[in-house]
C-alpha positions in Angstrom: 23.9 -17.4 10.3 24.0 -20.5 12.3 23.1 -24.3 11.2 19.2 -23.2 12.2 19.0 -21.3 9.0 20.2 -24.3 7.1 16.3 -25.2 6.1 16.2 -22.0 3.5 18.9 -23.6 1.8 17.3 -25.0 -1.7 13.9 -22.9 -1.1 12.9 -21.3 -4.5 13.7 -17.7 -5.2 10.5 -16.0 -4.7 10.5 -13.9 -7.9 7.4 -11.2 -7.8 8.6 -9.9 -11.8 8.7 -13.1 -13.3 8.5 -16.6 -11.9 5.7 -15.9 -9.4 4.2 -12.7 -10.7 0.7 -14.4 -11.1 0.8 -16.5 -8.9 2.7 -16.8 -5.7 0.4 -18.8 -3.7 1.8 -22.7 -4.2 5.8 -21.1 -3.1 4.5 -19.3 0.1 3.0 -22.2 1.2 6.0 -24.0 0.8 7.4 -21.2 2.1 5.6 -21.2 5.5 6.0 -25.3 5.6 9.6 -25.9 5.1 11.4 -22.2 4.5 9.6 -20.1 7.2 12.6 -17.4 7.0 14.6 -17.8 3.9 16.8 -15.3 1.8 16.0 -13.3 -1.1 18.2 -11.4 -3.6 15.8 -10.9 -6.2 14.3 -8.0 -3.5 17.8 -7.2 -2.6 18.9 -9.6 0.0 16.5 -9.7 2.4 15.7 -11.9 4.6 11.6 -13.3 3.7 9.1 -14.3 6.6 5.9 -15.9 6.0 4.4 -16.9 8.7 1.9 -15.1 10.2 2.3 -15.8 13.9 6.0 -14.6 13.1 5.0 -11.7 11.1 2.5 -10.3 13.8 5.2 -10.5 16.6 7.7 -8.8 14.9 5.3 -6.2 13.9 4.4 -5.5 17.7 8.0 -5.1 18.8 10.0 -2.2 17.3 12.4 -2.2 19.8 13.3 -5.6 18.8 12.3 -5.3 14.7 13.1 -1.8 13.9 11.6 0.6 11.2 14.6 3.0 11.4 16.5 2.2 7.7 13.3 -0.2 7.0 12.7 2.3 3.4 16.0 3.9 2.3 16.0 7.4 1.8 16.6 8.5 -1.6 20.1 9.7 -1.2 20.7 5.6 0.3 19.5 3.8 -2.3 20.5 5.8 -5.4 24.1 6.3 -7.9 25.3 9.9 -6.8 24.2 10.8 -10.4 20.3 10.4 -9.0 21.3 11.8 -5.7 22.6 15.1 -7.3 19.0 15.7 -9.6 16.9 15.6 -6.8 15.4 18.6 -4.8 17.1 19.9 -1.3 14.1 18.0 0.7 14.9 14.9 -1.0 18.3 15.0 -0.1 18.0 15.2 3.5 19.8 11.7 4.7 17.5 12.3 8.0 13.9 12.6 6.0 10.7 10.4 7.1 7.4 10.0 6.3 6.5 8.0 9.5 6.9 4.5 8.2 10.6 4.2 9.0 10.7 5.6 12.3 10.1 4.3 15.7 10.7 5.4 19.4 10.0 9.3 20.0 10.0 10.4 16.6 7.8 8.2 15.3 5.2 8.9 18.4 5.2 12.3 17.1 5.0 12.1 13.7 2.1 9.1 14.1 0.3 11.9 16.2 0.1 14.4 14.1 -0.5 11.4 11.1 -3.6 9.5 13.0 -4.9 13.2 13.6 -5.0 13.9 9.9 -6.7 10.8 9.0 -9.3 10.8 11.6 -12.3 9.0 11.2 -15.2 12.6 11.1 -12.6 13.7 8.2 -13.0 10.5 6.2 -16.3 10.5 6.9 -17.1 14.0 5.1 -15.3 12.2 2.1 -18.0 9.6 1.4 -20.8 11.3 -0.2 -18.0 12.5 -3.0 -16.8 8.8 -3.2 -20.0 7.5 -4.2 -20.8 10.1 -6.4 -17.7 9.7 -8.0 -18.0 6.2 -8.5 -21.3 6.6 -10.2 -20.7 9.7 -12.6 -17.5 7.3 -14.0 -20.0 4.6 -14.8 -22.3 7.1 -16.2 -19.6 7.3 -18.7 -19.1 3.8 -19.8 -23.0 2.3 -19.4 -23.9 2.6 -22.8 -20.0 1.0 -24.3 -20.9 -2.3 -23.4 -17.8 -3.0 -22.6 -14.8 -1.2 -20.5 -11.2 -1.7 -18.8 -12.5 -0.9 -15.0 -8.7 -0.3 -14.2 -8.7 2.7 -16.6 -12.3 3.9 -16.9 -13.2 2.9 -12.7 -10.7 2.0 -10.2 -7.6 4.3 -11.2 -9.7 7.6 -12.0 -12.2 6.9 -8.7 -9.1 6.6 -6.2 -6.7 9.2 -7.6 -9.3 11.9 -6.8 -10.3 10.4 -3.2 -6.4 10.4 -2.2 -6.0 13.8 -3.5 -9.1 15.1 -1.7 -8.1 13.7 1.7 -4.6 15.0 1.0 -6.2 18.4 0.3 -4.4 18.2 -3.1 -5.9 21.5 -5.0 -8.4 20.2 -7.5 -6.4 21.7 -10.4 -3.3 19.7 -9.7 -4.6 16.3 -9.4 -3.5 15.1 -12.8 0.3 16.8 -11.6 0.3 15.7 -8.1 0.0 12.1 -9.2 3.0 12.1 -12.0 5.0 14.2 -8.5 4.0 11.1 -6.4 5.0 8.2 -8.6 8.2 10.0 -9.6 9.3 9.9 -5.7 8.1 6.1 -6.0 10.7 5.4 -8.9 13.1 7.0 -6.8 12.8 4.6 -4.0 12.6 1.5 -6.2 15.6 -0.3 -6.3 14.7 -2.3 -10.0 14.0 1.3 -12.0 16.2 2.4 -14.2 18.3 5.4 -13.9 17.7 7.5 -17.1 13.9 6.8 -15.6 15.1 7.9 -11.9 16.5 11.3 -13.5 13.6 12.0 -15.4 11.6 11.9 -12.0 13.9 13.7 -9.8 13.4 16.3 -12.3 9.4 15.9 -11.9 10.0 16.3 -8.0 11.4 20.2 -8.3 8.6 21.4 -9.4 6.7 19.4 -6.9 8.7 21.1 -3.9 8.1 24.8 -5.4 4.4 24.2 -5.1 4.3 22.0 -1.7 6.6 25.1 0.2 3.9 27.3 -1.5 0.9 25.7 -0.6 2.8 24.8 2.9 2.8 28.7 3.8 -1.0 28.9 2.3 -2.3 26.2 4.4 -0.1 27.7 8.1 -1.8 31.0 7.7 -5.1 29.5 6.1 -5.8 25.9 7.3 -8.5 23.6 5.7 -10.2 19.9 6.5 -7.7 17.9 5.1 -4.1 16.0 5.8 -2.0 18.8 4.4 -2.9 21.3 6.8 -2.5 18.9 9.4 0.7 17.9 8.4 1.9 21.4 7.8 0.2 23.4 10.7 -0.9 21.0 13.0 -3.8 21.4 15.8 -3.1 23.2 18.4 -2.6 21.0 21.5 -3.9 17.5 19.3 -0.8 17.2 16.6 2.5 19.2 16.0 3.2 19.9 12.5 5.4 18.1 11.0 8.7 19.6 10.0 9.3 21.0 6.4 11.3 17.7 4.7 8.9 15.5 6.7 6.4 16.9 5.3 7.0 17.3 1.5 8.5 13.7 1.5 5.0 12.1 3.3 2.4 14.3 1.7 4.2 12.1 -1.7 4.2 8.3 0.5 1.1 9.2 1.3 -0.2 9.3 -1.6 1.5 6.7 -3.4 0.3 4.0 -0.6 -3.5 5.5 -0.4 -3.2 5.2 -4.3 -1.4 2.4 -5.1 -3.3 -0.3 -2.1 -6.8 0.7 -2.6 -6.9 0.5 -6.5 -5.3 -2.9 -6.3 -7.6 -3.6 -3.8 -10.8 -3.0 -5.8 -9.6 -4.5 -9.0 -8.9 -7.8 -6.7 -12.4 -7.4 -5.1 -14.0 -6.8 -8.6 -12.5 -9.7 -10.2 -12.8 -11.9 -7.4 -16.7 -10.8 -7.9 -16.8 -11.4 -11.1 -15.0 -15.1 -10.8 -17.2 -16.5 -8.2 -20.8 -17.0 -9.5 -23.4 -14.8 -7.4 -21.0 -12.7 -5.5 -21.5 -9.9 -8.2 -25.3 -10.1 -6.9 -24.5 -10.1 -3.5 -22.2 -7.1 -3.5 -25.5 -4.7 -4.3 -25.7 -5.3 -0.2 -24.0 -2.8 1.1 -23.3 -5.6 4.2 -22.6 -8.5 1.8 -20.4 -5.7 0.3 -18.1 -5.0 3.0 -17.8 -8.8 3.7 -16.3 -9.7 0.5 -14.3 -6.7 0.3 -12.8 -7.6 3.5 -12.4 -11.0 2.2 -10.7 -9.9 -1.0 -8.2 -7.7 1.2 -7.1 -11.0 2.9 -7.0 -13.3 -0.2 -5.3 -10.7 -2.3 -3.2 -8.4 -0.3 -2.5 -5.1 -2.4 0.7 -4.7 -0.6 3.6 -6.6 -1.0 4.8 -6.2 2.8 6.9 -3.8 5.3 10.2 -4.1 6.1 12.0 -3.8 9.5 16.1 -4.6 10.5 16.8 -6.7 13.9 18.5 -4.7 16.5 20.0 -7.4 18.1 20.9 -11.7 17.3 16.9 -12.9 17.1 15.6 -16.9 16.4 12.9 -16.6 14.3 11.1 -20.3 13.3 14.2 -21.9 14.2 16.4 -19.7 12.1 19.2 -18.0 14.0 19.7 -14.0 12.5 22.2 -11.4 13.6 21.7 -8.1 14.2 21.2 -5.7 11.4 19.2 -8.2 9.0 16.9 -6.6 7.0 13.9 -8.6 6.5 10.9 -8.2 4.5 6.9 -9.3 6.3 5.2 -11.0 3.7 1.4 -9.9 4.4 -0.1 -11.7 1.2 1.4 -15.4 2.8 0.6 -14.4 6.6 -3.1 -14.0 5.1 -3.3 -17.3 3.4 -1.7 -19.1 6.6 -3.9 -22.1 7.3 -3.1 -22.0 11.0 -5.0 -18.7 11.2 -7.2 -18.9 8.0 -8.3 -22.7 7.8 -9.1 -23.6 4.1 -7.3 -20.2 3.3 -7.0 -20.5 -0.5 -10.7 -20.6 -0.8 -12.5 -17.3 -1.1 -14.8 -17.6 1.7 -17.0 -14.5 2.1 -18.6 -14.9 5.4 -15.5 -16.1 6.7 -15.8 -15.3 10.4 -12.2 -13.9 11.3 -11.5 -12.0 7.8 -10.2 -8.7 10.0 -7.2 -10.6 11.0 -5.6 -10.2 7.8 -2.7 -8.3 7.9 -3.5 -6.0 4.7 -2.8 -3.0 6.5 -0.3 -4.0 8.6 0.1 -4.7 12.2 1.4 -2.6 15.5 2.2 0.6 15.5 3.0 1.2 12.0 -1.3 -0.2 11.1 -1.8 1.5 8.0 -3.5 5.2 9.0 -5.9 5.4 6.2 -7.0 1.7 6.6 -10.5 3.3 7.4 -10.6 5.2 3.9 -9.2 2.2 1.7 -12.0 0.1 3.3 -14.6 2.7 2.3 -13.6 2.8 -1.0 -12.9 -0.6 -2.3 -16.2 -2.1 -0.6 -18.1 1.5 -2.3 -16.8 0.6 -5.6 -17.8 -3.1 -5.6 -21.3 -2.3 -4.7 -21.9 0.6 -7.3 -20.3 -1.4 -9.7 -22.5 -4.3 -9.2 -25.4 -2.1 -8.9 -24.9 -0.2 -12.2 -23.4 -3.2 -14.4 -25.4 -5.9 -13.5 -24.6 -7.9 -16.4 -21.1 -7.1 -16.0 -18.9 -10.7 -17.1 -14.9 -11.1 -17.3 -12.9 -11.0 -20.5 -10.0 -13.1 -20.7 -8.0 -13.6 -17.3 -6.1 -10.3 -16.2 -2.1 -10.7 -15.9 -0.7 -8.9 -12.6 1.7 -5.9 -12.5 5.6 -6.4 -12.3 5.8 -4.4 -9.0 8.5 -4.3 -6.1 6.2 -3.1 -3.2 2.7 -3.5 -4.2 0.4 -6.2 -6.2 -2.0 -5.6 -8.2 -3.6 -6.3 -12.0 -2.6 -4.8 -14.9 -6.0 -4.2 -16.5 -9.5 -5.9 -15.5 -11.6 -5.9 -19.1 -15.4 -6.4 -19.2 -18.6 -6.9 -21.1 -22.0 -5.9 -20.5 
């Protein structure tokens, strides 16, 4: 690294386990200020970048800012002890689920992914949603009081995801322990007596995803799977079989994991700001502050992506093969695109901008559903609790890729 990168020496260690857990706000401001690129070994020596004109440009250019080795496989990030408890499909140093891929691959796999998720299939999903959402508060109406993280967000969302998915109704509860397991697997801070018990979780997984595979290529349905496993026709190729298996368990994990942080975020945001509980019974006023809360409270941490060549970025000089790590939740509180960007502004007039979901070709495919959700959840829950009021103030999760609370408590 050249003198250019000499500004990130002294910046604080951003520290999303600890230190900055709850709050990370005041550092990425700094951040963007003084440290616009700046090191970080508490995520494993990446290289951090926080502005948000930065951050959309390097999104946009893959052939500059590649995916490829952006998410290690499992058999790259884990002690030959892991490596040798995992399943054959895990194993495969080659495997994707789209996310870390770019050129031809990725135009094929991100065909036959945007097919899956198209917007008539979500569509079909909504009427479910809603119902959902109110037969959990059906529930809880007469307790007086509830953890909306246990009783609302977590139970609401796990059944969406596995319904899009096409997740047999019978092996929800299962599919979700198969999908988290691969999720230890791929974080770096997990222990490994944890990683073994989940690579044990993920054979049984691939004995019923090659079952259900061969179901869904003779018998198709509406949903992901089948589009993943069969494809359609002349519209999508199916993926192939470690492709598959591997992003039918991402997949999951990301529709899971974003849009339950991002209606516990949009609930307590709600519920801190007088009147915006009332408001949300609008399904418009609704889907304004949800869009809000995406921006001021990014569920995901960020994506990552590895230069392909020497790059300047803000002045500091990187050589090829730096990994570095977009941090959405500062690009979406940069004043130069958000002015007054650490005030929840609902009607804010360019909210979309955020970069909750990503940016270029990798934009998050089931953007469309999380939407649906977390802005259907705020208003039912505002319609059906309206004297719904916030116990104590929520602590946020420990959590390598996303960021969300650890419990939202309430009283009615």
């Amino acid at each position: 690294m050249s003198d250019a990168a000499m500004p990130a020496v002294g910046c604080p260690e951003f520290d999303p386990f600890q230190a900055h857990r709850n709050d990370p706000y005041p550092l990425f401001a700094q951040m963007r200020e003084r440290f616009p690129v700046a090191p970080n070994q508490t995520l494993g020596g990446v290289q951090l970048v926080t502005r948000y004109d930065d951050i959309e440009r390097i999104a946009s250019d893959p052939e500059t800012y590649s995916s490829v080795g952006s998410l290690p496989v499992p058999v790259a990030s884990n002690v030959p002890e892991v490596i040798a408890a995992l399943p054959e499909f895990a194993t495969d140093p080659d495997v994707a689920s789209g996310v870390e891929v770019d050129g031809t691959r990725h135009e094929r796999m991100r065909t036959t992914i945007q097919r899956a998720y198209r917007g008539p299939r979500v569509s079909a999903l909504a009427a479910d949603v809603e119902q959902h959402a109110n037969a959990l508060l059906d529930r809880i109406a007469g307790d007086g009081q509830a953890d909306l993280l246990a009783a609302y967000a977590h139970p609401l969302v796990s059944r969406a995801t596995s319904m899009l998915l096409g997740v047999p109704e019978d092996y929800h509860d299962r599919y979700e322990i198969w999908a988290h397991s691969m999720a230890a697997i791929l974080t770096p801070t997990v222990p490994v007596e944890q990683k073994l018990q989940a690579a044990r979780q993920l054979h049984d997984y691939q004995a019923f995803a090659l079952e259900w595979r061969d179901q869904r290529r003779t018998s198709p349905t509406d949903d992901v799977f089948s589009t993943f496993a069969a494809g359609e026709g002349g519209e999508a190729e199916p993926l192939q079989d470690n492709e598959l298996l591997y992003a039918m368990l991402l997949h999951w994990v990301a529709g899971y994991d974003t849009t339950r942080n991002g209606i516990l975020s949009t609930l307590h945001l709600m519920l801190r700001h007088p009147g915006l509980w009332e408001r949300a019974t609008d399904p418009r006023e609704a889907e304004h502050i949800a869009e809000e809360a995406l921006r001021f409270e990014a569920p995901h941490r960020g994506l990552m992506r590895v230069t392909t060549k020497p790059v300047t970025i803000s002045g500091t000089d990187l050589p090829a093969g730096t990994p570095l790590l977009l941090m959405f939740a500062s690009a979406n509180r940069d004043e130069h695109v958000f002015p007054n960007a650490d005030q929840f502004v609902v009607d804010r007039p360019n909210a979309k901008q955020h970069v909750a979901f990503g940016k270029g070709p990798h934009l998050c495919p089931g953007a469309t559903m999380a939407r649906y959700e977390i802005r259907t959840a705020a208003r039912v829950a505002a319609t059906r609790l309206p004297k719904a009021t916030l116990v104590g103030d929520p602590e946020w999760r420990p959590d390598y890729f996303f960021r969300g609370l650890t419990e939202l408590r309430v009283t009615w």
